[in-house]
C-alpha positions as CSV (number, residue, x, y, z in Angstrom):
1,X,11.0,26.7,15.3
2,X,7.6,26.8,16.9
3,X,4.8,24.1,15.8
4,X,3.3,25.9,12.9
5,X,6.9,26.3,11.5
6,X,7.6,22.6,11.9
7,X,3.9,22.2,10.4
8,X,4.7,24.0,7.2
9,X,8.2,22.4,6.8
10,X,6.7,19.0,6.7
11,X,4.0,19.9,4.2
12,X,6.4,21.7,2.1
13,X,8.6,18.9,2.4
14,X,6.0,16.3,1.1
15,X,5.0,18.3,-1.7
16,X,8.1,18.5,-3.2
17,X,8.3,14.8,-3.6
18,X,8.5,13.8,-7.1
19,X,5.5,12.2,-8.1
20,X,4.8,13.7,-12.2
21,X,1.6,13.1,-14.5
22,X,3.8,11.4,-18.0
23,X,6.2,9.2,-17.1
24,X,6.6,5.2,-17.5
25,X,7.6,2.8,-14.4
26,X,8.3,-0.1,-13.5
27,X,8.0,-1.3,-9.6
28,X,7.3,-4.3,-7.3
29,X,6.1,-4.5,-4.1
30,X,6.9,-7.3,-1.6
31,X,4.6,-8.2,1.5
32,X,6.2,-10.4,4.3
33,X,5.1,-12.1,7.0
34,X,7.3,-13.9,9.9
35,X,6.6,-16.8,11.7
36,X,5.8,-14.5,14.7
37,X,2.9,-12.8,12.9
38,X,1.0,-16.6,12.8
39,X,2.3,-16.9,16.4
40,X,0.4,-14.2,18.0
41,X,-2.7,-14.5,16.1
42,X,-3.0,-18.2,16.8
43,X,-1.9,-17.5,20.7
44,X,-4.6,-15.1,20.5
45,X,-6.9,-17.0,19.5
46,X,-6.5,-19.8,21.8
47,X,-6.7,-16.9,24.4
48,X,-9.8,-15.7,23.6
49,X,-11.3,-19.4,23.2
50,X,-9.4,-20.3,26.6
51,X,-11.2,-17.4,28.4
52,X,-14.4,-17.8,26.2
53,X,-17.0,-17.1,28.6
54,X,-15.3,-14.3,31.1
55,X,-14.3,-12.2,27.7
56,X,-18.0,-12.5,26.7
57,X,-18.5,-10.6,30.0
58,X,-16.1,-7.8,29.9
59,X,-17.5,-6.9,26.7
60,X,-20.8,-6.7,27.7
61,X,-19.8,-4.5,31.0
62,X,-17.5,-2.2,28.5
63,X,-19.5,1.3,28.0
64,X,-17.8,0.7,24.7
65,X,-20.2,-1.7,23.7
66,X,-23.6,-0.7,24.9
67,X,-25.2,-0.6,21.4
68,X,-24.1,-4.4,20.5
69,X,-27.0,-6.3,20.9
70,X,-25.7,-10.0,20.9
71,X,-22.2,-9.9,23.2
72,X,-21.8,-13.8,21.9
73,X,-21.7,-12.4,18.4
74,X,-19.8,-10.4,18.7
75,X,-17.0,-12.5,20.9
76,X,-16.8,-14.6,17.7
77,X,-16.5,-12.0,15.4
78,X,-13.6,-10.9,17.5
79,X,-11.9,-14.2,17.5
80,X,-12.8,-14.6,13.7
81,X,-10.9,-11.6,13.0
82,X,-7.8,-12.9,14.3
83,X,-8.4,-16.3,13.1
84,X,-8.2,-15.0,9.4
85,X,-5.2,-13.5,9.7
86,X,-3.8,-16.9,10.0
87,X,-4.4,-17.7,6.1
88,X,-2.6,-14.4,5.1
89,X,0.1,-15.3,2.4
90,X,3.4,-15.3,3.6
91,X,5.1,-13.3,0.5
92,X,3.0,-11.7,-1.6
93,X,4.8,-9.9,-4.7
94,X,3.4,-7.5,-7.2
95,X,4.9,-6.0,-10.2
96,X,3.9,-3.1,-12.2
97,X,5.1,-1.6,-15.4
98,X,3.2,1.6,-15.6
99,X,3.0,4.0,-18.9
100,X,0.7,7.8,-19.0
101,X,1.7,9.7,-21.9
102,X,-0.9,12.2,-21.0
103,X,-3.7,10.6,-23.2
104,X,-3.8,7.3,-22.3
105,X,-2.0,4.5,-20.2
106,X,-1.1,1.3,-20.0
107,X,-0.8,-0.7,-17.4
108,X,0.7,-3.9,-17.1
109,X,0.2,-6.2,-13.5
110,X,1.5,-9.8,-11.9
111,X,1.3,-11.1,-9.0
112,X,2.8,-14.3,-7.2
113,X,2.2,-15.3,-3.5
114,X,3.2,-17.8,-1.0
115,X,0.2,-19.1,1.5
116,X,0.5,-19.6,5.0
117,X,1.5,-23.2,4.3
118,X,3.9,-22.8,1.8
119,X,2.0,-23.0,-1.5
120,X,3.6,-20.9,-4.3
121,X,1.7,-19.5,-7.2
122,X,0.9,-16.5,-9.4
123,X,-1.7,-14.5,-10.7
124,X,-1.8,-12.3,-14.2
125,X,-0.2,-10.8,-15.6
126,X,-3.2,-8.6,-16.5
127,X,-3.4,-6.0,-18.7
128,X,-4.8,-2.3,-19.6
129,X,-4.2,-0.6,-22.2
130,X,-6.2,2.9,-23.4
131,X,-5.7,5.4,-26.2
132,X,-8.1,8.1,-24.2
133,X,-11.4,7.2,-25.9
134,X,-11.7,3.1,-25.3
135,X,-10.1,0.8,-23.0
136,X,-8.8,-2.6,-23.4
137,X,-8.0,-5.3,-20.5
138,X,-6.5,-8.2,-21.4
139,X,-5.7,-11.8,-19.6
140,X,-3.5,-14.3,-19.2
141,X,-6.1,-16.8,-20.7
142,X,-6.1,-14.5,-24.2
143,X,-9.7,-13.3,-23.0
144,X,-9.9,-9.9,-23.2
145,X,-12.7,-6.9,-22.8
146,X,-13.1,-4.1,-24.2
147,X,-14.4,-0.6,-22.9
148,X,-14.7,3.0,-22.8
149,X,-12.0,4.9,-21.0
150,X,-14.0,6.2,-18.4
151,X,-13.3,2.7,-16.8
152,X,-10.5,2.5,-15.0
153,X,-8.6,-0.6,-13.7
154,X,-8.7,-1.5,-10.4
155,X,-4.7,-1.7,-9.2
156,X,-5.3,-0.1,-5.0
157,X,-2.9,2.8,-4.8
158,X,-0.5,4.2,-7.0
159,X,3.0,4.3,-6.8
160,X,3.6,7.5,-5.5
161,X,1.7,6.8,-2.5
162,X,3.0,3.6,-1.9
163,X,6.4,5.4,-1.7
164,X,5.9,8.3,0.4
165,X,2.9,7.0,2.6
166,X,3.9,5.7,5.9
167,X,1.4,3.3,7.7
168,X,-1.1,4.1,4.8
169,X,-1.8,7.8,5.4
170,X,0.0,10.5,4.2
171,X,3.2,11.6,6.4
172,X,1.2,15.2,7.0
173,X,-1.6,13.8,8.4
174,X,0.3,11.7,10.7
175,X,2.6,14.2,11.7
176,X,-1.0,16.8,12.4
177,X,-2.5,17.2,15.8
178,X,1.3,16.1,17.4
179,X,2.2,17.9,20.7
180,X,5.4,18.4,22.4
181,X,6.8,18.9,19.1
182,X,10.4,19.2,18.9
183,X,12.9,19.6,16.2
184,X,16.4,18.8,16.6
185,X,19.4,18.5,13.4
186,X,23.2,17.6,13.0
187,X,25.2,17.9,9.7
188,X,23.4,15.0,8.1
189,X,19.8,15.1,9.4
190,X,16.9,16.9,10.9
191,X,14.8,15.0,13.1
192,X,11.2,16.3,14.3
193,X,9.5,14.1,17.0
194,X,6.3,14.6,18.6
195,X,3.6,12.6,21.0
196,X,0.0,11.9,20.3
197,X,-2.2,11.2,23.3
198,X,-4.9,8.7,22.7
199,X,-6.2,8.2,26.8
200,X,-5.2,6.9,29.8
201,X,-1.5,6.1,29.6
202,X,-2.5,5.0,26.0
203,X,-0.3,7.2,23.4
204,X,2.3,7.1,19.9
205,X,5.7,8.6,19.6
206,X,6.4,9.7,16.2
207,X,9.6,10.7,14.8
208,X,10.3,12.2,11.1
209,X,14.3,12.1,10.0
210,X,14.9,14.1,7.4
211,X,18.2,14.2,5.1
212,X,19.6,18.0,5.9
213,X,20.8,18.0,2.3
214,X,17.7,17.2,0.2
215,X,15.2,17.9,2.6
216,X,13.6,14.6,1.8
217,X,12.2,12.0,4.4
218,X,15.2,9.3,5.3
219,X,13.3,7.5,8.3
220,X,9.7,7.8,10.0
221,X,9.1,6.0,13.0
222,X,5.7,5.5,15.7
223,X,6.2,3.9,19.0
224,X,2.8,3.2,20.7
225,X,1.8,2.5,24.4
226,X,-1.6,1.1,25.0
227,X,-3.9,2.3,28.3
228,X,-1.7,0.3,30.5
229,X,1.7,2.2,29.0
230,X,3.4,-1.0,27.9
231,X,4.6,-0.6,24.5
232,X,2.7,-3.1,22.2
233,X,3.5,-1.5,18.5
234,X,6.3,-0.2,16.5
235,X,6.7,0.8,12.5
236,X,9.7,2.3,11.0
237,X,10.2,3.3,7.2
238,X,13.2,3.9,5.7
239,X,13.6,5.5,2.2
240,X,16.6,5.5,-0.2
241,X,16.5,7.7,-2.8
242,X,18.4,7.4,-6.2
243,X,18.5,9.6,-9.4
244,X,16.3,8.2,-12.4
245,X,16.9,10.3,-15.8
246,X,17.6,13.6,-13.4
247,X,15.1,12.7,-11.0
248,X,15.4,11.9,-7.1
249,X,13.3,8.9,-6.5
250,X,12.6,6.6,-3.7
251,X,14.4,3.8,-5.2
252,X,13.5,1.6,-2.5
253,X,11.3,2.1,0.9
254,X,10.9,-0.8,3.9
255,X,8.6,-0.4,6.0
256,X,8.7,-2.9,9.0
257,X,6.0,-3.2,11.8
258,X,7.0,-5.1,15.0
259,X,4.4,-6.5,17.7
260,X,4.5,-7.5,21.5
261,X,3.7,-11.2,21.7
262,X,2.1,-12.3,24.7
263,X,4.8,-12.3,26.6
264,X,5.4,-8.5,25.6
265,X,8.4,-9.3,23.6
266,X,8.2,-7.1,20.7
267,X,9.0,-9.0,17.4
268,X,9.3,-8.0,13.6
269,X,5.9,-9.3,12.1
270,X,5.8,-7.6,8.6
271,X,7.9,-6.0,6.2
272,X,6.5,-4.2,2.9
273,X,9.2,-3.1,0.4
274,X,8.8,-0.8,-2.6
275,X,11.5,-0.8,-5.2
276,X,11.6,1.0,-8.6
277,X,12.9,-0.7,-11.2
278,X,12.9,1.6,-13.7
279,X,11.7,4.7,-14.2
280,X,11.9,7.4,-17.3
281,X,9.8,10.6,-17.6
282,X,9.4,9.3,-21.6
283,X,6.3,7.6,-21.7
284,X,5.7,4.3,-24.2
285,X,2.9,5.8,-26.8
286,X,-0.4,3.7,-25.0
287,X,-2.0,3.8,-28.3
288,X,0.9,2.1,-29.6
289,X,0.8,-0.6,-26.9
290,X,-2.7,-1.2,-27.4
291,X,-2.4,-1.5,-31.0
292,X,-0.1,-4.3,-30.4
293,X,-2.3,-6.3,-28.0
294,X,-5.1,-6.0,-30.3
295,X,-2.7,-7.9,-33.2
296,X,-2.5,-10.9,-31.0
297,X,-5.2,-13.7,-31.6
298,X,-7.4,-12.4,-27.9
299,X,-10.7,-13.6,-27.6
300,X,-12.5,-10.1,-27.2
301,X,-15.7,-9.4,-25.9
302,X,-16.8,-5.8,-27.5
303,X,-18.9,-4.1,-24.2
304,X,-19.3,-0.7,-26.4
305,X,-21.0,-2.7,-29.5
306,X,-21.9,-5.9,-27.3
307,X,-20.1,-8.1,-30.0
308,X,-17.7,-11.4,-29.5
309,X,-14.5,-11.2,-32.0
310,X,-11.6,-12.3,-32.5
311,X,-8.4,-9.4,-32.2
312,X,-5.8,-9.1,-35.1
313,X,-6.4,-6.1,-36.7
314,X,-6.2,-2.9,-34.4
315,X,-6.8,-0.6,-37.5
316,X,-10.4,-1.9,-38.0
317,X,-11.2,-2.2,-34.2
318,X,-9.9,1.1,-33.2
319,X,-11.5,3.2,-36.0
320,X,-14.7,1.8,-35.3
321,X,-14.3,2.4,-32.1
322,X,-12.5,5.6,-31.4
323,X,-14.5,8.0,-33.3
């Protein structure tokens, strides 16, 4: 198969993945972090500080840097960036329960976390709700606002791509501009690998495993080298996919990304899993769902009529406001 083959197979491949317009949902996500992620930031760190003044110089000799005007700026900048890392949450969970009926949606999201020092708490849950001509959002605190549905909540990616995404970009684009592509199989899988040149000795291995039966992705993996060819990065996904209601879906996806230290010693830093918990293509009616927040005693704050009222009776609300 020459590249353009193993091109179209890939593309083809992703756009056969389920992903569907009416359906309802239900997922969480899970963010980790290991004690090795807060160990090489905070090495780093000391590294940079340790080194302050000759790292200050290398940046201002790098080509790469001729247009920064203040080198000292931008030193601490650096060091700030990796310094922040150091008060990313340790778990962060999210789940979603997700309903478009082809009209409207509703959208249901909570959150809970665990800081860098061990501090548990939640957020939400938050919710939407729209019948395709207003939009409510409603707290935890019983305030709620009401809009037209030409807002839309703000809830980062949706599920689909959260499932078939590796490393945050689509598995095409990653795969695109490969060389030395190769494409070998067995009775259970096809596995396509590929390199991608950055300069120097700098460059990625990639490798897509597909199952031979279903022609869906079972594991995507990139191995990078920096300009020195020492192997700094690695990320691997794995999907498992499960029938939903006659549907193949992802039910779960981990994706892991491991680190060199500063010894070089590669080490698991973070793991993000995706798992559906349930998923039906027959939607929950939103109109319905919003109907039913809009009985319970919110304190709502009208941004079509610019009125304050209390909710508990959905008939009078949504007639005045849906026509």
């Amino acid at each position: 198969m020459n590249v353009s083959g193993i091109n179209d197979l890939i593309r083809r491949m992703e756009d056969a993945l389920p992903r569907g317009n009416i359906y309802h949902i239900n997922y969480q996500t899970l963010l980790t972090h290991t004690d090795a992620f807060y160990d090489r930031n905070r090495g780093t760190v000391k590294l940079l500080e340790d080194n302050h003044a000759q790292t200050v110089k290398n940046m201002a000799a790098n080509p790469l840097n001729k247009d920064i005007k203040d080198p000292e700026d931008h030193f601490r900048n650096f060091v700030r960036a990796f310094a922040n890392r150091l008060s990313d949450p340790r778990e962060y969970r999210k789940v979603i329960d997700c309903s478009l009926d082809g009209t409207g949606f509703y959208l249901r999201q909570e959150s809970s976390f665990i800081n860098s020092e061990g501090i548990r708490g939640t957020d939400g849950p938050t919710i939407y709700a729209s019948n395709g001509k207003i939009m409510g959002t409603f707290y935890s605190d019983l305030q709620a606002v009401i809009q037209p549905a030409t807002e839309r909540p703000s809830s980062g990616k949706s599920w689909d791509d959260i499932a078939y995404y590796f490393a945050m970009q689509k598995i095409t684009t990653v795969m695109t501009g490969l060389t030395d592509l190769s494409v070998t199989n067995d009775e259970k899988e096809i596995v396509i690998a590929g390199e991608l040149p950055l300069g120097d000795l700098a460059h990625s291995h990639l490798e897509l495993h597909l199952d031979k039966s279903t022609l869906k992705p079972a594991q995507m993996m990139c191995i990078r080298y920096d300009r020195f060819g020492k192997l700094f990065l690695k990320v691997v996904k794995t999907w498992q996919f499960q029938d939903f209601s006659g549907v193949s879906l992802p039910k779960s996806t981990v994706e892991e990304s491991y680190h060199a230290d500063l010894q070089g010693n590669m080490k698991l830093e973070q793991v993000d899993t995706f798992t559906i918990n349930e998923f039906s293509p027959q939607p929950e009616r939103a109109e319905e769902r919003l109907k039913g927040l809009l009985k319970s005693n919110y304190s709502v704050y009208d941004e079509i009529t610019g009125s304050h009222y209390v909710a508990g009776n959905p008939e009078e609300i949504l007639n005045k406001l849906s026509r």
